[in-house]
N, C-alpha and C positions, 0 to 999 in steps of 0.2 A: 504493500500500500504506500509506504512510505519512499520508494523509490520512482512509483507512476504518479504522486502526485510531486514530486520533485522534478520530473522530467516533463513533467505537462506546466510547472510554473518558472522553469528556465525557461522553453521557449516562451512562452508567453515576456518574460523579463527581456529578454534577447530582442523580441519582437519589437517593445517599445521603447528600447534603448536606442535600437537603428531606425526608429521614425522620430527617435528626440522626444516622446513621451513622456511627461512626468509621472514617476512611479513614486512610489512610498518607499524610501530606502536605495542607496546605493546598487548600483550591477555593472560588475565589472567580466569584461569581458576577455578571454585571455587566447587568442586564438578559435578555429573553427568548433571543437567542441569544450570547452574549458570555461566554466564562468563561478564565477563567485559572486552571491546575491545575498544586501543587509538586511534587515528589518522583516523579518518571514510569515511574522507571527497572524498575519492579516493574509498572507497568500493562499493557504488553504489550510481546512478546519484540522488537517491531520497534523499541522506542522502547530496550531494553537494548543491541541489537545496535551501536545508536550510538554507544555509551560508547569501543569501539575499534576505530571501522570504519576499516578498513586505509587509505582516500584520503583521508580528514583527522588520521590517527595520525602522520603525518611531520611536520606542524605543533606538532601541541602538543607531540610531544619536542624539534622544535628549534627554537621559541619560547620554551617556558617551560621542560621540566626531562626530562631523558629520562628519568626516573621518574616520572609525573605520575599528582596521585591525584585522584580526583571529588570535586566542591566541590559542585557541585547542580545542577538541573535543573530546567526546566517549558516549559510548553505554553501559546497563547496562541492562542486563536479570537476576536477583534472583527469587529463590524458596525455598517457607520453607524450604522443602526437603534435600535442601544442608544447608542452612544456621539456622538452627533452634538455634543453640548455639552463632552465633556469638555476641557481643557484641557492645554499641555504639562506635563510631569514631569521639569526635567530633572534629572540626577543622577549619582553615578558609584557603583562598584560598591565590594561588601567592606562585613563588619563593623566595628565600632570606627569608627564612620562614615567608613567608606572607608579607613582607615588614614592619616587626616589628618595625624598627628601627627609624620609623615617628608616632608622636600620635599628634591624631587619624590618624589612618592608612587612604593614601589618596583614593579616587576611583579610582584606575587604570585600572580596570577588571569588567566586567558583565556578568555573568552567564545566562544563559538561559537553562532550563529544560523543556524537552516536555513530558508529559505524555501520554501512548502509551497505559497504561492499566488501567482499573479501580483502583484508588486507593481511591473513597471514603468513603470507612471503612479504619479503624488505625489498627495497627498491621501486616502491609506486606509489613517491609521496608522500612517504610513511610519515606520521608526526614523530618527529625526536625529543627526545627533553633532557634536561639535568636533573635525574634526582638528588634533593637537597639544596639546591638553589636557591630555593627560594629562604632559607636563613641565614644566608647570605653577607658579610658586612661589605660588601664590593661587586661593582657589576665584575666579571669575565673581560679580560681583554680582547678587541679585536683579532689579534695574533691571534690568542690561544680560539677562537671559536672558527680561523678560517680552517681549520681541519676537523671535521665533528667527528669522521670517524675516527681519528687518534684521540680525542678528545678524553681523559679520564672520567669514565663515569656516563657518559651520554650513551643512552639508551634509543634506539629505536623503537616502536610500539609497531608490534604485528597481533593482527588481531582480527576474531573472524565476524561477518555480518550481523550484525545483532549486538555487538560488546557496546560497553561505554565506557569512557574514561574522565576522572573528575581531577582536577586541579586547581593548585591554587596560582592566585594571580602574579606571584613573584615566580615561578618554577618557569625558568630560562626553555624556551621549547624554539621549534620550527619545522614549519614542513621539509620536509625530505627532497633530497635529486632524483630523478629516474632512471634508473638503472633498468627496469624491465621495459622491453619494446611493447608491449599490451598492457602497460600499468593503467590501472583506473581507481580513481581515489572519491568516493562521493561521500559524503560525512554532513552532518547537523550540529552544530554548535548553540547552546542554551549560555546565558553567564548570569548570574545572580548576585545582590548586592544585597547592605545591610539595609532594613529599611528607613533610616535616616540619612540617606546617602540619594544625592540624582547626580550621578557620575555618567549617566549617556545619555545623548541627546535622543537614541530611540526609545527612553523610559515615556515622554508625551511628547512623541515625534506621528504619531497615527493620527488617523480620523475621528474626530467623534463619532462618527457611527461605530469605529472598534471599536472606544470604549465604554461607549453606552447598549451596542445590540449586540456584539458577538462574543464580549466574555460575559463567564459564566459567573453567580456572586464567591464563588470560591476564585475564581482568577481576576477579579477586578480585587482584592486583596493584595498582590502582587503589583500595585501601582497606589502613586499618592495621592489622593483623594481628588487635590484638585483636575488633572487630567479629564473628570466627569461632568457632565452637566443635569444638575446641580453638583458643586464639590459636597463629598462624600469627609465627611468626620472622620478621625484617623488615631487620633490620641487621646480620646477620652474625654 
């Protein structure tokens, strides 16, 4: 399900990209099949259902904040094809470039990646990461990260259709080179924040009609009251 209503909301993203369409959210384009698309949550009802799907809802209240509000979201289709030359990116999450300015960088944010395709062979844009990174008292030098895989300690994530992976917003990660000629990499990314926090513009970057008709009263909890019409009470 999750994969046909992904390829039915790329084209359609693609489509009104190349007539200069304003869409809700970012889409980037990266070659003939290759896109990355922001803001998901309004593209179709499987990609909302997400936001508080009951077998990963027990994590992010007791990871990060048993109030937890949506940070952002998107979508990630690669293919060798387009991307054969790209190089790594690594980097850590959060605005204020990353919340540099506290060490160790606090938890503020929790990542969530759902895997949509097989990626348990390495070489098809696998997500990498540092474990441990993220406590951190100094970024990684340039040097040391132009080599990831000599790198001590950096891990590749292989892993099969269905998995997830949660992180936190300091853990040094980056997509992967392509090493396989058929790599294909389609993945869902969820990010959540603490609810006294609006650190992304896609937290009341939607329509009022999203937020008034299409979340449910459980998922309009995950946003700050004023985003609504009427604003909604929040603190008591």
């Amino acid at each position: 399900i999750l994969r046909s209503a992904l390829a039915e909301v790329i084209e359609k993203r693609r489509e009104c990209e190349e007539k200069g369409v304003t869409e809700t959210g970012m889409t980037h384009i990266h070659g003939e099949r290759s896109t990355r698309i922001f803001y998901i949550l309004g593209d179709h009802p499987a990609f909302l259902e997400l936001l508080d799907w009951e077998p990963i809802l027990p994590y992010v209240t007791g990871l990060l904040n048993k109030m937890p509000h949506h940070h952002a979201s998107d979508a990630i289709v690669e293919h060798a094809s387009d991307l054969k030359e790209r190089p790594m990116g690594w980097h850590i999450d959060g605005h204020d470039e990353g919340y540099r300015n506290l060490r160790p960088i606090p938890f503020l944010q929790l990542k969530i990646g759902y895997y949509l395709t097989d990626m348990t062979e390495g070489g098809q844009g696998n997500l990498w990461l540092i474990p441990g990174s993220h406590t951190a008292m100094y970024d990684p030098s340039h040097e040391d990260l132009r080599y990831p895989y000599e790198y001590p300690g950096a891990l590749e994530v292989c892993a099969p259709p269905g998995s997830a992976i949660l992180f936190h917003n300091a853990v040094w990660h980056s997509a992967g080179i392509f090493t396989k000629s058929d790599g294909c990499r389609e993945m869902l990314y969820y990010a959540y924040e603490h609810p006294w926090m609006i650190a992304s513009q896609e937290h009341w970057g939607y329509s009022k009609h999203f937020y008034n008709e299409q979340l449910s009263p459980e998922q309009r909890k995950f946003f700050h009251g004023f985003v609504f019409d009427p604003p909604e009470q929040r603190w008591g």
